[in-house]
N, C-alpha and C positions, 0 to 999 in steps of 0.2 A: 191672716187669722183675725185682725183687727176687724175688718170689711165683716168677714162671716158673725163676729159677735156682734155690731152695730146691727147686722141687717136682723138676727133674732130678736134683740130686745127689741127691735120696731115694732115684733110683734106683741108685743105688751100690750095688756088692756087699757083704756084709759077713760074718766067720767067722761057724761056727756060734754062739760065744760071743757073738755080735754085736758085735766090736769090726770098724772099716773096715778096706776092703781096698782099694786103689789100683792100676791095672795104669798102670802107668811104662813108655811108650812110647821107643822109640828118635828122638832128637832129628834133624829131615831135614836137618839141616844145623849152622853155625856159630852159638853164641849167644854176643851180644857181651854181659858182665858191666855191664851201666853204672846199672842200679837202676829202669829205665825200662818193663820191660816189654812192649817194642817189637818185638821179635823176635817175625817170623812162626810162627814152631815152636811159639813159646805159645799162639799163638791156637788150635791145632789142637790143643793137649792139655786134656784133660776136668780140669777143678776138682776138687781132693779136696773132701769133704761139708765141710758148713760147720763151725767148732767149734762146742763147745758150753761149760759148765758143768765143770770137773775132776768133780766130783762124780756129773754123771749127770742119772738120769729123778727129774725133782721140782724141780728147779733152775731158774731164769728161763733163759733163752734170752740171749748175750751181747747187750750193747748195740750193737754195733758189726758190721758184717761182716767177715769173713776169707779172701779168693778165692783158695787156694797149688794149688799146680800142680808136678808134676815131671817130669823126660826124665834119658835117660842117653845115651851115645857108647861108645863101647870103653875110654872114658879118663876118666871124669868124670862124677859127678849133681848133676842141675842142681835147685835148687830155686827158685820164685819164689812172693814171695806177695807182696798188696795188702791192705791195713791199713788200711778206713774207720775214719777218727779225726775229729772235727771241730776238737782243740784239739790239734794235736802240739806236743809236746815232750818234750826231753831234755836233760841236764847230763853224763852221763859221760862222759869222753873218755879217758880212759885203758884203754890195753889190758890185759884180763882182770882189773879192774877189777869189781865184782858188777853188773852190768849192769841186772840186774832189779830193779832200785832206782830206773830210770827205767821207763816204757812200752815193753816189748819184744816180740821176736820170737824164739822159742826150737826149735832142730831138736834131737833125739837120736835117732840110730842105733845098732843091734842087729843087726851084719849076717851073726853068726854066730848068731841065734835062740837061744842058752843064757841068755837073760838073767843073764848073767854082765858082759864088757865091755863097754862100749858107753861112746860119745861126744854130747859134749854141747857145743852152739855156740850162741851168743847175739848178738843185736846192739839198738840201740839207733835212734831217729831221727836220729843223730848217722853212725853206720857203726861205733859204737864195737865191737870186737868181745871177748867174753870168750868160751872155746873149751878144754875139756880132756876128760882121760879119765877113766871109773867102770872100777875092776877088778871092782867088783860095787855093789850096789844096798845104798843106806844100813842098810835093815833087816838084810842080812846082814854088818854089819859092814865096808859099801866103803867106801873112801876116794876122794876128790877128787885128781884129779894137776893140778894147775893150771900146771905147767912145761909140759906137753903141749899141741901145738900142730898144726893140719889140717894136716899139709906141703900144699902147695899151693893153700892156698884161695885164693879169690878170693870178694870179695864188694862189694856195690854197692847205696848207700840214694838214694832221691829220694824229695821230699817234693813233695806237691802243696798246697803254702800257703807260710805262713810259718811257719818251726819257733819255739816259743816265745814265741809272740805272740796273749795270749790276746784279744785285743780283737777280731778276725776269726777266720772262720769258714772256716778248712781244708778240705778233700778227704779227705786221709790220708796216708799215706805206703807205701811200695814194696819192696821187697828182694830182689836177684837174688845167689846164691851159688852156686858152684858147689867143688864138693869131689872131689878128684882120687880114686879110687879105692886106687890104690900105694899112698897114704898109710893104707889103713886095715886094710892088709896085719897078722896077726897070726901069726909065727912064718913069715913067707914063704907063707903061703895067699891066696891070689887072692880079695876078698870077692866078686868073682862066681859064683865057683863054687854060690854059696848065689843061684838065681834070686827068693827071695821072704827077705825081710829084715822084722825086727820095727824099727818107726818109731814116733817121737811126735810132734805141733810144736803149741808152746802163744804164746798171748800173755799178758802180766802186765801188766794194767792196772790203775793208781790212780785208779779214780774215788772211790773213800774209801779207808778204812781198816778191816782188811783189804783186802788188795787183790783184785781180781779175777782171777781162773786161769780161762783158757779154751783147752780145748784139742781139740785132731782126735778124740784116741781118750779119750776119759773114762776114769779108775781107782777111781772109787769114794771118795776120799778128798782131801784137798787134798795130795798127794805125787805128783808125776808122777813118781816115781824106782821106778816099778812094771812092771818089761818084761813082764811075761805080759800087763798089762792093757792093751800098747800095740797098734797095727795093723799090718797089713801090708803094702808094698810089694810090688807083683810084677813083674819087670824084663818086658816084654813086645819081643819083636824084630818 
């Protein structure tokens, strides 16, 4: 089954530069936030490509699979993804907290394409969530606003095991968010107005030291703080 889902998403679109492209369907109805996955809407939206390596072509291929999926409403993007893990676990619980210091799951939005602003949300096996804003990308001198906060997110973890309990052998774990659109309004512009949006979503896993970065759109380097080199979103009605 594995084999058969790798070999569809290859069929994914991808820019000329070959980074992914996503077409983000309008969701048929109501998704209830609960980390479950369960909502029919999902099943009907096509898998972004699997991640891979931060790094790129020449890199092992992750250990683990990564199944994310997304929809929008007039009001809202939804994101879900599923996290094969066999040993989950997590320690952080404090909000905005450095998160990726446990096993995580990481979104950043670029919904005005200048890689310039962009937002960046994190969560843990826990639901722990840390969440702020980039005025620009570290290389050109951004700063972190870590006071900033999704006005109205919603987000929701289920684990399929026991979290923290290395003695058995887990499933994985889950993650449904969904992120108000209003909220990511910059100087009172509408982020829909921009139909196709630059995105990233990585996981950070410890299986040693260094840790592992795996992510949707590779940048060439262990720094996902690279908007040119992230994918694209395309809101599809």
């Amino acid at each position: 089954m594995r084999k058969v889902l790798l070999f569809l998403l290859a069929l994914l679109p991808l820019t000329a530069a070959g980074q992914p492209v996503y077409d983000c369907h309008r969701a048929g109805g109501k998704i209830k936030i609960d980390g479950k996955v369960t909502d029919k809407e999902w099943a009907g939206a096509v898998p972004c490509t699997d991640f891979r390596d931060i790094r790129g072509e020449g890199w092992a291929a992750p250990k683990y699979l990564t199944t994310m999926r997304m929809l929008w409403d007039d009001d809202n993007l939804y994101i879900s993804a599923v996290l094969e893990e066999p040993d989950v676990k997590a320690k952080i619980t404090d909000r905005d907290d450095i998160v990726y210091r446990d096993n995580d799951f990481e979104v950043f939005l670029n919904p005005y394409c200048d890689s310039k602003l962009y937002y960046e949300f994190e969560t843990n096996a826990l639901g722990t969530v840390m969440d702020l804003l980039m005025d620009k990308p570290y290389s050109q001198g951004g700063t972190y606003i870590m006071t900033w906060d999704f006005p109205g997110l919603k987000t929701a973890v289920k684990v399929q095991g026991t979290l923290n309990k290395s003695s058995d052998i887990d499933k994985g774990w889950s993650v449904e968010i969904m992120i108000p659109f209003k909220g990511l309004s910059r100087g009172g512009e509408d982020p829909l107005k921009n139909k196709e949006w630059k995105a990233n979503f990585s996981r950070v896993e410890w299986l040693t030291k260094p840790e592992e970065n795996w992510v949707w759109s590779p940048t060439g380097v262990v720094d996902i703080h690279i908007p040119d080199k992230w994918g694209t979103i395309r809101f599809v009605d």
